[in-house]
N, C-alpha and C positions, 0 to 999 in steps of 0.2 A: 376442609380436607387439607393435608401438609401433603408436599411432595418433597422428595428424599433430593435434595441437589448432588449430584457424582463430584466422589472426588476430585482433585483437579489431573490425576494419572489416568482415571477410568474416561474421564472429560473427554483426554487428548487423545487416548484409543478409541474412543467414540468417535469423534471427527476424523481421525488417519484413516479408521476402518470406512466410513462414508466415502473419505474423498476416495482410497483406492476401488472401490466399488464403481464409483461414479467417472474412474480415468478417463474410460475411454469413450464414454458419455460427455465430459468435460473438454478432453480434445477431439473430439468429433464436432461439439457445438462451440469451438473456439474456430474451426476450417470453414463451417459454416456463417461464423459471424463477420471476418473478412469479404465476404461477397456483401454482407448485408448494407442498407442505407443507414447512417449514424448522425449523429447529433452533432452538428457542427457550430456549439455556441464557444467562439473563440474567447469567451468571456472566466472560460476555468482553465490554470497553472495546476501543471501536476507534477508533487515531488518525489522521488523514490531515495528515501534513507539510506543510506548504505555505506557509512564512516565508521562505523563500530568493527573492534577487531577481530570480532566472531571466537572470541577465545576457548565457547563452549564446543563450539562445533573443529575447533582447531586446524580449519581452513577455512578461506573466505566465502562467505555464503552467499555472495553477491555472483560468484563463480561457480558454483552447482549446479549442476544439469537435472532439468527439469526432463520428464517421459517423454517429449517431445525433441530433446534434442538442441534444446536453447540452454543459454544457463539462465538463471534465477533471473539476473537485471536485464538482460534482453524481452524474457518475456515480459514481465512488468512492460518495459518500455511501451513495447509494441501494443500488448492489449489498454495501455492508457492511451494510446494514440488513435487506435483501432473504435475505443470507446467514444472519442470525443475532446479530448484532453490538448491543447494546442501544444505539441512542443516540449515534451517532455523534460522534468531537470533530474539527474544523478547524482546528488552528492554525495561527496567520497571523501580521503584522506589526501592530503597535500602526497604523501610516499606510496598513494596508489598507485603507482604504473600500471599493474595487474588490467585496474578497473577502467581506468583510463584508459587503456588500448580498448578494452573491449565494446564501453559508451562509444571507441569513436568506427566502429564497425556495425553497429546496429541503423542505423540509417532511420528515419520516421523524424527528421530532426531532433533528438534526441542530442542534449548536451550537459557534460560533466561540469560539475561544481565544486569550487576545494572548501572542504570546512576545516578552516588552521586552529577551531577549538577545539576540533571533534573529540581528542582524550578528554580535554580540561573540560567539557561543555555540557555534554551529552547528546541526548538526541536530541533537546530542544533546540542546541546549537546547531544541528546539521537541520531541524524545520527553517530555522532564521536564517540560515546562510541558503538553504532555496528559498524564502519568500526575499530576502532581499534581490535576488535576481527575477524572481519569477513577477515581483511588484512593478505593475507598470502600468500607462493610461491603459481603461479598458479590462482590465483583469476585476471581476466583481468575485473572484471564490479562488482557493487554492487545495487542491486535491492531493492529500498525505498517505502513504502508504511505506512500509519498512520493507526491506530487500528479502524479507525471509518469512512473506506471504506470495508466492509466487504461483499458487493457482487460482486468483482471480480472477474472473471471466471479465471479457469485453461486454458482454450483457450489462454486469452487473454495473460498471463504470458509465455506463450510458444510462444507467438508469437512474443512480445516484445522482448525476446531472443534470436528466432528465424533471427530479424532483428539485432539486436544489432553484432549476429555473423558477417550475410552477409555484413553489411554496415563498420563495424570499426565505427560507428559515437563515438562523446565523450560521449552525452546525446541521452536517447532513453525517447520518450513518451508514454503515453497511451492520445488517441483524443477522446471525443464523439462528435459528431456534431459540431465541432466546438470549442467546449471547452476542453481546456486542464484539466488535470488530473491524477491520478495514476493507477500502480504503475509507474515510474520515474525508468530509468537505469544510473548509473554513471559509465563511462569508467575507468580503472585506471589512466588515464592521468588527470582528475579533483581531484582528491584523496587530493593531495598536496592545489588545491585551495580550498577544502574543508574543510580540516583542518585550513586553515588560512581568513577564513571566519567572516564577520563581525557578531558577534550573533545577533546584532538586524535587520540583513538583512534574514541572515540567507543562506539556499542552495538556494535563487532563486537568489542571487548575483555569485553565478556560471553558471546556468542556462541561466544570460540574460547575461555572457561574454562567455559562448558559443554556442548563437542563429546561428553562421554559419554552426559549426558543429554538429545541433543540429537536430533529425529525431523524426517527429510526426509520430503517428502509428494511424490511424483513424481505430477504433474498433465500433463496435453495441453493445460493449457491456455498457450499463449505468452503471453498479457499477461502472466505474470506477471516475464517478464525482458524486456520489451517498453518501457523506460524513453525518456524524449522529452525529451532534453536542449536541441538545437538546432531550427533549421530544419531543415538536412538530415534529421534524425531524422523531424520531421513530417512531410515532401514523402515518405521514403523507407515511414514506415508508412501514412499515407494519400491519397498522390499530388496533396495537394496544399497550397498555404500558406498 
């Protein structure tokens, strides 16, 4: 039997239309995960992208308010820390002022990182300019997520982790039905191929060389392919601009 794969427009109203269904389910089980007991293996770095000049969405997407009242990189922050994540990092644009005030308001240890390649580089460049900071004794995993998936649960971050411990895999995933997505765990064993990484491939030329050792996490949760490129994306996941 074939199944008819959705266009990639039909895709992404499929996921908005979920995640808004699911809001207030989603911040209802983010108030509740704040009280809960978490995973405290101080052994995963966790980086939140956010150097790109957001030119689709033509304001920065790191500064978007999310239904709750946060913008975009606050909540990342917090529910990577909330998850388990030691210490959040923020990399941004050396002429971020913007971001940079607002990293240094969010509190959970949470701290800004300048990536001086970020036009020249890409986002491989803003992954390397956090693992160079976030690389330290002790760190065995580094936890990647882009500024413009911002309804990720703290569940799913503890769970990811939670696998990443039991398995030793190199690569951990987040799954929604099918589709891959974040956040993404990087073992320290890829660390080296990541640094030497093609920039115009970027981290998924790690990824598909280590599809053996590599563990999908199939989560309910939709943020995790829930990305917010444009307006339309914004208006389409939370009705409004």
């Amino acid at each position: 039997m074939s199944i008819a794969v959705p266009h990639r427009w039909q895709r992404r109203v499929n996921i908005f239309s979920g995640l808004r269904v699911q809001g207030t389910t989603l911040l209802e089980g983010l108030a509740r995960s704040r009280s809960a007991p978490r995973y405290n293996p101080r052994v995963v770095a966790g980086v939140i992208l956010a150097a790109g000049r957001s030119t689709r969405m033509g304001r920065s997407k790191a500064l978007l308010i999310a239904p709750d009242g946060r913008t975009f990189v606050a909540r990342l922050a917090e529910t990577l820390s909330e998850g388990g994540v030691d210490a959040p990092l923020v990399v941004g644009r050396q002429d971020d002022d913007p971001l940079r005030s607002e990293v240094e308001t969010i509190g959970c240890g949470v701290r800004f990182v300048v990536n001086a390649d970020a036009d020249e580089g890409g986002q491989l460049s803003s992954l390397l300019a956090g693992l160079r900071k976030a690389d330290r004794p002790g760190v065995r995993g580094l936890m990647v997520v882009p500024v413009d998936a911002p309804m990720v649960t703290a569940d799913t971050v503890a769970r990811l982790i939670a696998v990443f411990n039991s398995t030793g895999a190199a690569i951990v995933r987040a799954r929604h039905h099918g589709w891959n997505g974040h956040p993404v765990v990087f073992s320290r064993e890829t660390f080296d191929e990541l640094r030497h990484a093609d920039p115009d491939v970027g981290a998924k030329a790690v990824v598909r060389a280590y599809q053996g050792a590599l563990v999908n996490v199939d989560v309910e949760d939709a943020g995790v392919i829930g990305d917010v490129d444009t307006p339309e994306d914004y208006r389409d996941l939370f009705g409004s601009s």
